[in-house]
C-alpha positions as CSV (number, residue, x, y, z in Angstrom):
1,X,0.0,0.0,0.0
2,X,1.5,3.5,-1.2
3,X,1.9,5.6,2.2
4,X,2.3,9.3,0.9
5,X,3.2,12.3,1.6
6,X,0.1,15.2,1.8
7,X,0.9,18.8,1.4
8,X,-1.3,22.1,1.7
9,X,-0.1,25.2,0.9
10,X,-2.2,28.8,1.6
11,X,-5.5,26.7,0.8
12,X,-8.7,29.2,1.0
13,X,-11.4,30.6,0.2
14,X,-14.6,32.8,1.3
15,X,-17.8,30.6,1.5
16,X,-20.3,33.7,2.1
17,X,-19.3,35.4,5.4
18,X,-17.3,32.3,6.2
19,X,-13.7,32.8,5.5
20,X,-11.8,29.6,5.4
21,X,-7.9,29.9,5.7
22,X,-5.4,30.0,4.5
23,X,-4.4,26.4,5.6
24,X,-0.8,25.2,5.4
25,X,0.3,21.8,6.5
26,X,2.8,18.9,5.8
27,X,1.5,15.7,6.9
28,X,4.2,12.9,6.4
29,X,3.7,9.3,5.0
30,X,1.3,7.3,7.7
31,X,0.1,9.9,9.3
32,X,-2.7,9.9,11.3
33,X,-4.2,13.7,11.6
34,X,-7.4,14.1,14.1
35,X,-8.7,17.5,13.2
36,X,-10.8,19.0,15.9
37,X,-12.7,22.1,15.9
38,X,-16.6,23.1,16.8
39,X,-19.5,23.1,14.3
40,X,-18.7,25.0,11.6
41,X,-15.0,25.5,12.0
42,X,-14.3,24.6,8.7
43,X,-13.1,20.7,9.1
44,X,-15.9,19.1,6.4
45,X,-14.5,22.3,4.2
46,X,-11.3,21.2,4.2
47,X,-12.6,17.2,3.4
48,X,-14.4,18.4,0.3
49,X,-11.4,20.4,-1.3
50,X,-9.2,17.1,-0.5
51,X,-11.5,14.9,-1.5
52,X,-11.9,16.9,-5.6
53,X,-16.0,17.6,-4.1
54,X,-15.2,21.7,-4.6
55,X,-11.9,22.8,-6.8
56,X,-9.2,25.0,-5.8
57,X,-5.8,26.0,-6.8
58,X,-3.9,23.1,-8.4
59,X,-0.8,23.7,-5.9
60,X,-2.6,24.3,-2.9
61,X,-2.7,20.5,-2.5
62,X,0.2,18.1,-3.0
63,X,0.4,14.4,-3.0
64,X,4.0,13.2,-3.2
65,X,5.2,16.5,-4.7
66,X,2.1,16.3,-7.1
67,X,-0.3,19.4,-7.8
68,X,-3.9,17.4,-7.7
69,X,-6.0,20.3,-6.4
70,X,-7.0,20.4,-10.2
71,X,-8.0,16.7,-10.5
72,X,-11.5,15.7,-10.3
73,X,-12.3,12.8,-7.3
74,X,-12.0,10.0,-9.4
75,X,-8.3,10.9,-10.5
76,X,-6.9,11.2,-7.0
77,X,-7.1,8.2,-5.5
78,X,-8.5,9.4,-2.1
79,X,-11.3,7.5,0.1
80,X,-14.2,9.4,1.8
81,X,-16.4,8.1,4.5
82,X,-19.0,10.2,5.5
83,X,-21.5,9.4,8.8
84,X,-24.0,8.0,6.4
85,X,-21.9,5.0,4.9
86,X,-23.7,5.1,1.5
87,X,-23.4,1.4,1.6
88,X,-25.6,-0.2,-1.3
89,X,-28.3,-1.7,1.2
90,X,-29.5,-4.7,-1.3
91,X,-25.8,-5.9,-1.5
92,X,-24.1,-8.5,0.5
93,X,-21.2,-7.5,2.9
94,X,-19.0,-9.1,1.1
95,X,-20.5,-7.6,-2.3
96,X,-20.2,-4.1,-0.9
97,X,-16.3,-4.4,-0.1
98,X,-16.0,-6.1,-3.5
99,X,-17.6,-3.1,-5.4
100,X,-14.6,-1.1,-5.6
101,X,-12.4,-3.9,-6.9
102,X,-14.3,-4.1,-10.6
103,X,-11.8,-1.2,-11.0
104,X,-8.9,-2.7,-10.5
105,X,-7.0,-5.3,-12.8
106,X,-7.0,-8.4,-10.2
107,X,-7.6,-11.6,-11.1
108,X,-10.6,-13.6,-9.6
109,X,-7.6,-15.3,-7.0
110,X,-6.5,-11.6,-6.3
111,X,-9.6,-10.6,-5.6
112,X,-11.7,-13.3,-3.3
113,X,-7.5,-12.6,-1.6
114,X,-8.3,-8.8,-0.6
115,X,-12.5,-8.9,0.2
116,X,-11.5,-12.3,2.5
117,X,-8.6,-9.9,4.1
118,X,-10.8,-6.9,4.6
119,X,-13.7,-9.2,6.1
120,X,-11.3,-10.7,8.7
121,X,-9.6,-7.6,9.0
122,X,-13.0,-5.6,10.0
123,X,-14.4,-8.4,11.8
124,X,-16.9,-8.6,9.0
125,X,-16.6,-12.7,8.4
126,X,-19.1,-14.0,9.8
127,X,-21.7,-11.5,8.1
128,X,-20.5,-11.2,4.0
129,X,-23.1,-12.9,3.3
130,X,-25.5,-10.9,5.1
131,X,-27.2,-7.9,3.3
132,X,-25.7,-4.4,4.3
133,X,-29.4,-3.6,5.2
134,X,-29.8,-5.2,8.3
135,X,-26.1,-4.0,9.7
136,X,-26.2,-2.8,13.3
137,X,-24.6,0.8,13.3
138,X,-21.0,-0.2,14.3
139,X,-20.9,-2.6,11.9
140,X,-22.2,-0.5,9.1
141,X,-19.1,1.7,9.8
142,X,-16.4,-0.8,9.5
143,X,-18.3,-2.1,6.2
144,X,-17.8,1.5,5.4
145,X,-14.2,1.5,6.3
146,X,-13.8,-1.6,4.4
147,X,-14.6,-0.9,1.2
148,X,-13.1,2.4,1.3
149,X,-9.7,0.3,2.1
150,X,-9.7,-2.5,0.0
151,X,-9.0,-0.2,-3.0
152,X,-5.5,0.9,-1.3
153,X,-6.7,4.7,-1.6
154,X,-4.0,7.0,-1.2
155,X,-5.3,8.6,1.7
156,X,-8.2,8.2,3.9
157,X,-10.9,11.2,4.8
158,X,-13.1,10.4,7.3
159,X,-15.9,12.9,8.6
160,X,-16.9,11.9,12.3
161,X,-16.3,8.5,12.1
162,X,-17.3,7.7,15.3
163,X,-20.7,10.0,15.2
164,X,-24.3,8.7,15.7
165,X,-22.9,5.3,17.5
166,X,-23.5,4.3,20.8
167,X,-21.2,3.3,23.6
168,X,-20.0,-0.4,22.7
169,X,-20.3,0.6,19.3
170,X,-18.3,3.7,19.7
171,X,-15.7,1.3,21.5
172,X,-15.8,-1.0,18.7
173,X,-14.7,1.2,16.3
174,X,-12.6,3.2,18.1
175,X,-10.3,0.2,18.6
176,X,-10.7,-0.6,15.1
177,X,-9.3,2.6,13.9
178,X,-6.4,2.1,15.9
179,X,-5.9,-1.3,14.1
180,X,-6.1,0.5,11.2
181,X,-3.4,3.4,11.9
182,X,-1.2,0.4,12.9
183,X,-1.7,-2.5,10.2
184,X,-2.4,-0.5,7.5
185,X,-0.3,2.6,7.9
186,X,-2.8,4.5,5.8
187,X,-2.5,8.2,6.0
188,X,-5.5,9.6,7.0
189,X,-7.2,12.8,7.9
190,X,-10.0,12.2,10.5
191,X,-12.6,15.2,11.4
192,X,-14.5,15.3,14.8
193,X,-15.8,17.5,17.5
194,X,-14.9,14.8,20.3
195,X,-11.6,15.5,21.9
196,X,-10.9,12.2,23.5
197,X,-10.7,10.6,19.9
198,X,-7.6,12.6,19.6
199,X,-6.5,12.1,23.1
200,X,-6.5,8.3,23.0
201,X,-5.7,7.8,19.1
202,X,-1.9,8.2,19.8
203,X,-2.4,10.7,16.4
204,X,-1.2,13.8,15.2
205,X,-3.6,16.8,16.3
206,X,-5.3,20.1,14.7
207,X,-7.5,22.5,16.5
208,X,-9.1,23.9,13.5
209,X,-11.2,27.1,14.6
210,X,-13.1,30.0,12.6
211,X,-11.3,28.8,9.5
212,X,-8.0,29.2,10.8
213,X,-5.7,26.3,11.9
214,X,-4.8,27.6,15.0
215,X,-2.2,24.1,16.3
216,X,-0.8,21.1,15.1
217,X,1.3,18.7,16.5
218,X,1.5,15.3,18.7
219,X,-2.2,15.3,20.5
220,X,-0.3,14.8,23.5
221,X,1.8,18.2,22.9
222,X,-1.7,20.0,21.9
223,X,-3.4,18.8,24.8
224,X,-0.4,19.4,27.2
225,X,0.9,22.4,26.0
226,X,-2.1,24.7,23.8
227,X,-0.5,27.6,22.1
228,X,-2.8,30.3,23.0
229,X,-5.9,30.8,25.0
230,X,-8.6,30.4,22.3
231,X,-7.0,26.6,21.7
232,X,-7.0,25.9,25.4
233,X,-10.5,27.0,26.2
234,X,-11.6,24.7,23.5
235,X,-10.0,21.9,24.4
236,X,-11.8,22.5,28.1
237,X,-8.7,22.7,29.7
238,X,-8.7,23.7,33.5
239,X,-7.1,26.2,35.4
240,X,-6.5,28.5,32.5
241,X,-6.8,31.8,33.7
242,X,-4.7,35.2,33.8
243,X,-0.9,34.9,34.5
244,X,-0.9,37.0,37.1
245,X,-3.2,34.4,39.3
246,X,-0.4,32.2,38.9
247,X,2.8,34.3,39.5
248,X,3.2,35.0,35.7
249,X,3.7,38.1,34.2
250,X,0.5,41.0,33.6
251,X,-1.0,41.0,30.5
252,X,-0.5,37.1,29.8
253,X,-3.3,34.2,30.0
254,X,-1.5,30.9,31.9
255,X,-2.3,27.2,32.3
256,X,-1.4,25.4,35.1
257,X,-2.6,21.5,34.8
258,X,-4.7,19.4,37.4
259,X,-2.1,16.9,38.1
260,X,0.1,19.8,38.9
261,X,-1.2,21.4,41.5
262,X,-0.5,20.2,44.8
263,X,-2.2,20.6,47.9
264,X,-0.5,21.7,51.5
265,X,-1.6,21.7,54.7
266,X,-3.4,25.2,55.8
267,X,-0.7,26.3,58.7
268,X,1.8,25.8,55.4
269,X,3.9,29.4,54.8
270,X,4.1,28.5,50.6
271,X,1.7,28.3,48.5
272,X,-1.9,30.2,48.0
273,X,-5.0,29.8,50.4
274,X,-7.8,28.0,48.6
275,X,-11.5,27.1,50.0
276,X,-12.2,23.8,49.2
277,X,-15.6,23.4,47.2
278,X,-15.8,19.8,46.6
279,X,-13.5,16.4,46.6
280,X,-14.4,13.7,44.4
281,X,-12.7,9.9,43.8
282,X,-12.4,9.5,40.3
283,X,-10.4,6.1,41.3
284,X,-6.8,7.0,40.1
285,X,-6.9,10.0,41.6
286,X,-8.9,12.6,43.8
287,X,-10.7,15.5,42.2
288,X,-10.6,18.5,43.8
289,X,-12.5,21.2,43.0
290,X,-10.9,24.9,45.1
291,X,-12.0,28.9,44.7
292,X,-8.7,30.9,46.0
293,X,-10.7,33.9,45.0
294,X,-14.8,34.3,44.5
295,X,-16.1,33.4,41.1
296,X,-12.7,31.3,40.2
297,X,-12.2,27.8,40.1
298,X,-9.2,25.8,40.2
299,X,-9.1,22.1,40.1
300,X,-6.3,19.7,41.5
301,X,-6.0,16.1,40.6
302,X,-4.4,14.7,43.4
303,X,-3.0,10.8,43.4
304,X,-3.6,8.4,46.4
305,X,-4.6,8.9,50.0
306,X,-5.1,12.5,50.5
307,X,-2.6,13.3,52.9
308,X,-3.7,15.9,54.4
309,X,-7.4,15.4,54.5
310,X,-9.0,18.1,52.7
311,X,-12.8,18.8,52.9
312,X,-15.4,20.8,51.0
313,X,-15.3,24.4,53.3
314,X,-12.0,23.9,54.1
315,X,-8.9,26.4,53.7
316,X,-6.1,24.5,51.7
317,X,-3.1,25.6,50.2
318,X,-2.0,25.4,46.5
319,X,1.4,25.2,45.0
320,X,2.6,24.3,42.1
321,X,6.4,24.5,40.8
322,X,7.3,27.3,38.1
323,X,8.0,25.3,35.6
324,X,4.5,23.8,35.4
325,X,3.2,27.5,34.6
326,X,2.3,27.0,30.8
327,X,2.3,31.0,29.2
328,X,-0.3,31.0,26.0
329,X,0.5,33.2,23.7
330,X,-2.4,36.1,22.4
331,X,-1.5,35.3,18.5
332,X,-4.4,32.8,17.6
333,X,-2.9,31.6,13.8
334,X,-0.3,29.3,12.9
């Protein structure tokens, strides 16, 4: 399977009063990108241009060094899957992951190869002979998946893969993706609103707001270490806040993270007085929920026995060490 290169260069366009970009991005060979952003942030926008649906400037996209922003969809090579599926319903399984194939030049022996792969592959044996019509959701997805795979597309779009499914489902698939990233090696450009997909995909991350591309990098980076205020807040970050509330310097926003903070006893001389609002056990750690001033909230996540015990109407005291003050920057663009 060919693993390339993707490259977009000052991609955009005004959609209305929507002003998309300009985008700029190298994703390397097997990447796996999770774009997040709210509804409306642009992320299905940038799908469509991949995927040939709207046109745009031939250079502004690259695959391998090659200008395809030109090319219609079915000259580069590229797999959609949408939250629909757009199975064909009256087909088999099996059928559905073979439709793709009448394209290619396999023999029969090449062909019964691949759909048998893809149906073990997906977990899909034991229903190819089953018509895609009476699919439970999660299952309709891999098929989905499938069929966009088994043609070796040259990268993979997916629009909220993991949308409209429930729990187990949602599981299901989840776990299947990661199969995916790591048998397959496809590179692949997954949309979604739900941060823990990028969080627990081990994946490459953008926060994709307004338009504008505001981060990129390892999700654990993103998530650890958002460049400005606007990427925090939508990531739901806590304990982001002005510097100054964490000795930082005036006219700065600051993050400190949960795990960070740690809690002293009240008679302590460091640290900043805190009233306790509420202590939960989330199991591998406390949660604790403080207000060192009215109308702020700080939350600690504090590991093991709480030593000392805190409770909710309490004075504790918070420290934290400087070099867990994380300073966001005001520029919002990459």
């Amino acid at each position: 399977m060919n693993h390339p290169r993707l490259q977009i260069a000052q991609l955009e366009s005004r959609l209305g009063d929507f002003v998309f970009g300009p985008i700029s991005f190298d994703l390397p060979p097997r990447a796996w990108l999770v774009l997040l952003g709210p509804s409306g942030s642009g992320k299905t926008t940038l799908l469509r241009y991949l995927a040939g649906v709207w046109p745009c400037r031939p250079d502004a996209i690259r695959v391998d060094g090659r200008p395809i922003g030109h090319l219609p969809p079915e000259q580069r090579r590229l797999a959609y899957v949408a939250q629909a599926n757009d199975l064909f319903p009256h087909l088999t399984v099996a059928e559905n992951i073979a439709f793709g194939l009448r394209f290619m030049r396999l023999s029969r022996a090449e062909r019964t190869e691949r759909i048998q792969r893809f149906l073990d592959l997906f977990r899909l044996a034991h229903r190819a002979n089953h018509r895609a019509s009476v699919l439970s959701g999660g299952e309709g997805r891999r098929l989905a998946l499938a069929r966009a795979l088994v043609i070796e597309p040259r990268l993979l779009l997916l629009d909220e893969p993991l949308g409209m499914l429930d729990p187990n489902s949602r599981r299901e698939l989840h776990e299947c993706l990661g199969m995916i990233h790591d048998e397959l090696g496809t590179t692949a450009i997954h949309v979604t609103h739900d941060r823990e997909e990028a969080w627990t995909l081990d994946s490459l991350c953008g926060i994709l707001i307004n338009g504008r591309l505001l981060q990129m990098g390892p999700a654990e980076t993103v998530f650890r270490r958002p460049i400005s205020r606007a990427v925090a807040q939508f990531l739901g970050l806590d304990n982001v806040g002005p510097a100054p509330e964490f000795g930082g310097p005036s006219g700065r926003w600051a993050l400190v993270r949960p795990e960070h903070l740690r809690l002293l006893p009240p008679d302590s001389t460091t640290g900043v007085p805190a009233t306790v609002q509420t202590c939960r056990d989330r199991g591998a750690f406390w949660e604790i929920v403080l207000s060192p001033t009215p109308g702020r909230r700080w939350i600690a996540h504090v590991g093991g026995p709480l030593s000392p015990p805190v409770f909710p109407g309490h004075t504790a005291r918070v420290h934290w060490r400087p070099e867990d003050l994380w300073l966001l920057n005001d520029e919002d663009t990459l």
